[in-house]
N, C-alpha and C positions, 0 to 999 in steps of 0.2 A: 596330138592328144587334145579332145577336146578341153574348155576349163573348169572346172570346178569351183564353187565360190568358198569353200573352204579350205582349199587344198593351198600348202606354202610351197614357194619356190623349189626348195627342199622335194618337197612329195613328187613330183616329177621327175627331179633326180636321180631319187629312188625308183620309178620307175622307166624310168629310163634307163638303170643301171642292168634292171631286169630282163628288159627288152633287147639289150646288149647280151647282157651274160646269162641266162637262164639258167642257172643253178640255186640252189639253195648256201646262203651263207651267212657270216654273222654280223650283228651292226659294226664291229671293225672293221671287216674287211670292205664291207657297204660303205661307212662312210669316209675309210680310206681310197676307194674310188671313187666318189662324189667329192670328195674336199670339203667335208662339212666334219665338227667334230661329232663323237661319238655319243657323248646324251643325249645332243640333238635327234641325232639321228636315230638314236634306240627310240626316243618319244614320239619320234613322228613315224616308224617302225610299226609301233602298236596302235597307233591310232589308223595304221593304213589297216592292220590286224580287225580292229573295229570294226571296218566298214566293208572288212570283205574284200578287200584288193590283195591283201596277202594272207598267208598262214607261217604260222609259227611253230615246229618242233622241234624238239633237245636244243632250244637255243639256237638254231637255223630256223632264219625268214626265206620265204621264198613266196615265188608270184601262185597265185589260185587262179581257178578257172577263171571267177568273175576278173580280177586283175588282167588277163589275158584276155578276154572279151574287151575289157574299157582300151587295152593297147588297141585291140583288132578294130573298134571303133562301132563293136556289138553291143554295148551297152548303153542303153540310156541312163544318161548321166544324174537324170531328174532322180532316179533310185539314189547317189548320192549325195544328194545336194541338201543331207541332213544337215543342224548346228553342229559345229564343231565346239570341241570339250575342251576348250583351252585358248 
């Protein structure tokens, strides 16, 4: 995965959890496979939601097209190299 200058350790996890498991799930179970805890991981969840790497419904995250583009190495990253909110 390319780097991103906002993206934390964390966000890669996350997608890398995706990249692994491709399903849709909840940040429990997310950050029970990442090893990160759960607020964390819901926060940086939403902010992946933000910028379009994932989508969010009935409380299932899962990866989106553009997320699977930035795995497949389709994306120019320059698209997310907005400021981060936090």
């Amino acid at each position: 995965m390319e780097r991103i200058s906002w993206f934390r350790p964390i966000d890669y996890e996350i997608l890398s959890y995706f990249e692994t498991c491709d399903m849709a799930a909840t940040p429990k179970v997310i950050a029970t496979n990442i090893d990160y805890d759960r607020q964390y991981t819901q926060k940086r969840l939403v902010r992946l939601v933000e910028a379009g790497l994932l989508v969010r419904e009935s409380g299932l995250y899962a990866l989106s097209e553009r997320g699977r583009a930035y795995l497949d190495g389709d994306l120019d990253v320059s698209e997310l190299s907005s400021s981060d909110t936090d």
